[in-house]
N, C-alpha and C positions, 0 to 999 in steps of 0.2 A: 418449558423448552426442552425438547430432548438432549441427552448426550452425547448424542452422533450427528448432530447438525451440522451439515456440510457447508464449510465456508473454504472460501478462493484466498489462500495468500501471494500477493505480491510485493516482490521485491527485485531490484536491479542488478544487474554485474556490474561488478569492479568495471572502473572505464577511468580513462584520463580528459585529456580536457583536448586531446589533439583527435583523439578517436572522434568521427564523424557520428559511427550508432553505436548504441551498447543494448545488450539482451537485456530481457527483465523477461522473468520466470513465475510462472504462477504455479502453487499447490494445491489441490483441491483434497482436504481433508475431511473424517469424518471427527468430529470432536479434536481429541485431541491425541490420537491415536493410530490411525488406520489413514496411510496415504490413498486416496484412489484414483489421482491422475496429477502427469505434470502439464503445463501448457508452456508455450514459449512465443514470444515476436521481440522485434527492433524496434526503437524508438531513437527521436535524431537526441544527442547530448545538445545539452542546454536549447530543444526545439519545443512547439508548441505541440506535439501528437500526439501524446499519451494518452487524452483521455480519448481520443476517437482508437487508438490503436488496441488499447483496453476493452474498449466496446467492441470494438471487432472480432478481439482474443477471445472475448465472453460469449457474446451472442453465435459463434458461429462453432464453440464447444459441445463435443455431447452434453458435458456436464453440466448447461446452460437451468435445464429445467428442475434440475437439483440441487442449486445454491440458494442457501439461507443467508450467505450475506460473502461480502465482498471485505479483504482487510490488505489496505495497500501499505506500504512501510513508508510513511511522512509525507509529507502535503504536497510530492515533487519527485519523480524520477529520472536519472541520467541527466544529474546536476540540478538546474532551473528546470525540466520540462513539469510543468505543473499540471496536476490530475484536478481535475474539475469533480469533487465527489461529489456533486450535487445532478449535474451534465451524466455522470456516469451510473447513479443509482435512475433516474429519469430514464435515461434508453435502456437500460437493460430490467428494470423494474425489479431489481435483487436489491437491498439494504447495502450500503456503502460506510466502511468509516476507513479515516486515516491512523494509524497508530504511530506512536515515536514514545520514546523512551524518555528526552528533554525534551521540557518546553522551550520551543522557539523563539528565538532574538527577534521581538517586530526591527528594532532599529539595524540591527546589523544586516536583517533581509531584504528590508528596505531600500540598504548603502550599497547592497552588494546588487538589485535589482537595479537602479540607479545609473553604477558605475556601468554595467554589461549590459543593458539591453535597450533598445529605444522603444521599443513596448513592454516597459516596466509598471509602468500603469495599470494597462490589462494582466498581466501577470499577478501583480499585490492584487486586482480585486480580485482573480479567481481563488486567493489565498485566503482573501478575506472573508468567503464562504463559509456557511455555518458556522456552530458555535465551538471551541474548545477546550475540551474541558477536561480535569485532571480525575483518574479512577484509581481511588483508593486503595491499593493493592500492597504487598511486603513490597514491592518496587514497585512505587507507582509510574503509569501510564498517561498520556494523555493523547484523546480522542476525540475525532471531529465526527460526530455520526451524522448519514445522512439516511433517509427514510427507515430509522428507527430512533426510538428516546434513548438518552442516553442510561437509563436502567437498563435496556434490553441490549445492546452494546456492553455493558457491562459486562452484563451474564453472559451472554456470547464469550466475551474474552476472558472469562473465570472457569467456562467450559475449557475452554481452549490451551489452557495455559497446564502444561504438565508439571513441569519444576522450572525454576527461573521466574523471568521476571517477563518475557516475551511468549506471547499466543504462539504455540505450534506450528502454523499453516505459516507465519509472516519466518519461523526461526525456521524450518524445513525449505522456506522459497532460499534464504539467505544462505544457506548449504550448499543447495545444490546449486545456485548461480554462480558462488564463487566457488565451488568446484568444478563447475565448465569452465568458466573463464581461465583461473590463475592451476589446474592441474588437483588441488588438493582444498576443501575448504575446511573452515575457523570458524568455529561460533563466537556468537557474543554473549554478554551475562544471560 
């Protein structure tokens, strides 16, 4: 796999629960290194459009025909809108996986789908897409890959990853979104 394989990170703006949309920001980097484009759209908080707003974001990008893979930050953007990474690798035919830092509470996602939404149902199953799985790292990951194994996911996110515990492309979306939104952005580990 080269070192400069250009992968899309996304990740969402800070947003409250009263806000109707929140941004989510993509980075399109080369390894883990060299930014070469931002992309941007709205999605509703706690709505079902992500994965089509995504696809949209993607395929209608220059950078469409130079992504080696696609890394969205957790299984769900602006709040509940849940990304379909299987729906999303499928139309755009670029490699999809979800990264997050913890693994997920099935019961409390469950309780919290439950309580807020009458198609809670649909929601868990698009969650319950592919497989999840933890990547052995000094801070480990865990990764839903979709149109790649999860070894080549791997290596992708061990290219990607400079210092810390977070792939470049997913820790560079999270900057600069919460720098448009709140004025000034915070990293995480």
């Amino acid at each position: 796999m080269k070192q400069e394989i250009r992968i899309l990170g996304v990740d969402d703006m800070p947003f409250t629960f009263d806000d109707e949309h929140v941004g989510v920001v993509g980075v399109v980097m080369r390894g883990n290194h060299y930014i070469e484009g931002v992309l941007h759209t709205d999605i509703e908080v706690d709505g079902t459009d992500a994965t089509e707003r995504l696809i949209e974001l993607i395929t209608s990008s220059r950078h469409a025909g130079q992504l080696r893979a696609v890394m969205v930050d957790g299984g769900a953007l602006g709040g509940f809108n849940v990304v379909d990474g299987q729906r999303l690798h499928q139309a755009t035919n670029i490699p999809t996986m979800t990264v997050t830092a913890n693994e997920p509470d099935r019961e409390a996602l469950v309780a919290a789908l439950k309580q807020h939404f009458d198609d809670w149902r649909h929601r868990w199953d698009i969650m319950q897409k592919g497989e999840l799985c933890r990547v052995p790292l000094r801070y480990p990951l865990y990764v839903k890959p979709f149109g790649l194994t999860l070894e080549e996911a791997t290596e992708m996110i061990k290219l990607s990853i400079m210092r810390g515990a977070l792939p470049e492309p997913l820790r560079v979306a999270h900057l600069i979104a919460t720098g448009i939104k709140t004025g000034e952005s915070y990293g995480r580990r």
